[in-house]
C-alpha positions in Angstrom: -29.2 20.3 169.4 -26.2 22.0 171.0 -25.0 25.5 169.3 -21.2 25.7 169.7 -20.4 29.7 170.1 -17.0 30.3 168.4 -14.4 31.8 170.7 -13.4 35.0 169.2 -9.2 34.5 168.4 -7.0 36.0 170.9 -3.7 37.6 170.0 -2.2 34.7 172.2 -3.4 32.1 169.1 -2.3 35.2 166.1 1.0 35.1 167.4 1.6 31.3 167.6 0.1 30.9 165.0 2.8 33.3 163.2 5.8 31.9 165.1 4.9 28.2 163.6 4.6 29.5 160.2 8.3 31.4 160.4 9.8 27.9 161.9 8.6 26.4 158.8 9.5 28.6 156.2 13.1 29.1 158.1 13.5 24.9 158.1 12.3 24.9 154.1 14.7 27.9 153.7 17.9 25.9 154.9 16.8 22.5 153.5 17.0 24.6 149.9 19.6 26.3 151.0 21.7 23.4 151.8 20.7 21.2 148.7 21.6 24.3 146.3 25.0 23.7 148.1 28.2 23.1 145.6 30.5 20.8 146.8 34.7 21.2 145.7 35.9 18.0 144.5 39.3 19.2 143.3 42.1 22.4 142.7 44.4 22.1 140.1 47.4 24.4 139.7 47.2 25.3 136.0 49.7 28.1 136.0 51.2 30.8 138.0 48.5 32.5 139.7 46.1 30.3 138.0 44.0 27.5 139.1 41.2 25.7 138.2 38.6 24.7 141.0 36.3 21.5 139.8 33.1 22.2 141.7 30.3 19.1 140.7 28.9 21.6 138.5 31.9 21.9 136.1 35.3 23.5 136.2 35.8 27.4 137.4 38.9 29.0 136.3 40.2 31.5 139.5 43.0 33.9 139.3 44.9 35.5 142.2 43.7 38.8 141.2 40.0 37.4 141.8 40.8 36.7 145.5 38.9 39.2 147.4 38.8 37.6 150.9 39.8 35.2 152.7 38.4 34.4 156.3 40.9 31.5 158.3 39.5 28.9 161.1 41.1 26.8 163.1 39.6 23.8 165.0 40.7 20.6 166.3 40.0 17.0 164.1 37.3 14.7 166.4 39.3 11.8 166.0 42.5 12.5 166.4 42.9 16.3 168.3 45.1 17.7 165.5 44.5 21.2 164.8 43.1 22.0 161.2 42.9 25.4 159.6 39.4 25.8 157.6 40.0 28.3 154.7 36.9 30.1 153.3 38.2 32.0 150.4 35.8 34.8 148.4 36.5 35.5 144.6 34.7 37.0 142.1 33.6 33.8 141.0 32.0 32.9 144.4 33.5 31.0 147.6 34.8 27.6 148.3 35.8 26.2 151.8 39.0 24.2 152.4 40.4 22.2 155.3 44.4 21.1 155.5 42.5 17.5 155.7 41.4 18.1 152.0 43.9 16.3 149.4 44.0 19.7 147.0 44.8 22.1 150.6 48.2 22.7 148.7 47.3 23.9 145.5 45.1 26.3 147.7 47.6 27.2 150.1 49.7 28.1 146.7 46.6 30.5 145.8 46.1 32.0 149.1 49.7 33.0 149.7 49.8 34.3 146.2 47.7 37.0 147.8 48.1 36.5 151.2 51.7 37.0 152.6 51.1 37.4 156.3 48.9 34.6 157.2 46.0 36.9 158.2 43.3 35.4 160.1 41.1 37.9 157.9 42.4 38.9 154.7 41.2 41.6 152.5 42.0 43.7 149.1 43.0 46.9 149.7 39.7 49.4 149.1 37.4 46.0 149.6 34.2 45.9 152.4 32.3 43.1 153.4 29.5 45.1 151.8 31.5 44.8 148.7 32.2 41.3 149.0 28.5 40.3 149.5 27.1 39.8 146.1 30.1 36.6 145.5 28.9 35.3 149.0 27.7 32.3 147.3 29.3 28.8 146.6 31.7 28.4 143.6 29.8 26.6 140.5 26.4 27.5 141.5 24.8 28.1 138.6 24.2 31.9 137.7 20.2 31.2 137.4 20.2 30.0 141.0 22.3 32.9 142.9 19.2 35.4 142.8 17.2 32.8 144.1 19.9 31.7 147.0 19.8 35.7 148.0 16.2 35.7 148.3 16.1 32.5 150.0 18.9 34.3 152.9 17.1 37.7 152.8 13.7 35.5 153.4 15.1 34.0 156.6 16.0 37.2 158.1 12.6 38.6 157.7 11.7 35.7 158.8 13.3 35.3 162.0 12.8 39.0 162.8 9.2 38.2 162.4 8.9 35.4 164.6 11.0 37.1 167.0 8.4 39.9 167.4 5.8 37.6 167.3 7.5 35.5 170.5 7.9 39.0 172.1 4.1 39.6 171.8 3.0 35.8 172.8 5.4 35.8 176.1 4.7 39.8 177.7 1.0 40.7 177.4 0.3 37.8 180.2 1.9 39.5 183.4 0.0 42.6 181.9 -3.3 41.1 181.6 -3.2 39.5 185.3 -2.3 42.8 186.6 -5.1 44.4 185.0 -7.4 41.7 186.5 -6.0 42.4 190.1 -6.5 45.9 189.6 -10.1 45.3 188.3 -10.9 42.8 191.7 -9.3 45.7 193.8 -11.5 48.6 192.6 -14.8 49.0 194.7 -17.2 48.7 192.5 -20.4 51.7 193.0 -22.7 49.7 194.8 -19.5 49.4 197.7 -18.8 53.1 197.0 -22.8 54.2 197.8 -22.7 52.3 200.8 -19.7 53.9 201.9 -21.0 57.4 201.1 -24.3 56.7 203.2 -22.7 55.3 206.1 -20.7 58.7 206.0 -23.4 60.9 206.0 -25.6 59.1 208.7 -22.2 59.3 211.1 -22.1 63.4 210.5 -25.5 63.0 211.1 -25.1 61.9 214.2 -22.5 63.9 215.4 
């Protein structure tokens, strides 16, 4: 009967080992991520400087004076090569995206330009940071018991990634290292070669 000896685990098989584990979690990550998603069906102009954004979780009410950023796109429709402008506007509230394709763009161009009177490709409030903006960084209508959970799900993908990324550094750089070491190790005379060379020293000062 044949004993199989168990290789011990070499930090080649750790760190793959680590790097599939983060590609996991980050795809799970994003899959929740995306599903938690909002979507806007509709803005409706209820009054000046008001409006009301229908989300498919229920109505939010948004007033100009929640408007805290608003970041402006512009592509080019597959189809037809039109330019479109993609609006990603932050409130207090949350964020919602909107494209000139979308039905409700005007009601939204009537709330950005309520704030906005420039046509900024980055708008802010006066006295407002990205830091500051950052806790509303999350889609309009999501439900309040999910946004801690949507954080932790971002924050999880950067440790993530700045995990795996280590790890990949780890898998890919100790090979050129090891191979050198074994060249080294084939070059050194070992002491059997180095007593040889000793004797055949002192038998030719010997002779002289």
């Amino acid at each position: 009967m044949q004993i199989r000896l168990k290789r011990p685990i070499g930090r080649e098989q750790i760190a793959a080992s680590i790097i599939y584990c983060c590609i996991a979690i980050t795809l799970l990550s994003l899959l929740t991520v995306d599903l938690m998603g909002v979507k806007v069906n509709n803005v409706e102009a209820v009054d000046r400087g008001l409006y009301t954004v229908i989300t498919e979780k229920g109505p939010v009410n948004v007033q100009s004076s929640d408007v805290l950023r608003i970041e402006r796109t512009y592509t080019k429709a597959v189809v037809t090569g039109t330019p479109v402008e993609t609006d990603k506007i932050f409130t207090t509230k949350g964020f919602i995206y909107a494209a000139t394709t979308d039905p409700f763009y005007q009601n939204v161009r009537q709330l950005i330009n309520s704030v906005d009177f420039e046509g900024k490709e980055i708008w802010e409030r006066e006295d407002i940071t990205w830091e500051s903006v950052k806790p509303y960084a999350y889609a309009m209508g999501t439900p309040q018991a999910q946004v801690s959970l949507l954080f932790f799900l971002l924050s999880l993908q950067y440790v993530v990634l700045s995990i795996g990324a280590i790890a990949l550094v780890i898998l890919i750089f100790p090979l050129p290292w090891k191979e050198v070491k074994e060249n080294n190790k084939e070059k050194r005379p070992g002491k059997a070669q180095e007593q040889d060379y000793c004797n055949e020293e002192q038998l030719s000062s010997a002779a002289k």
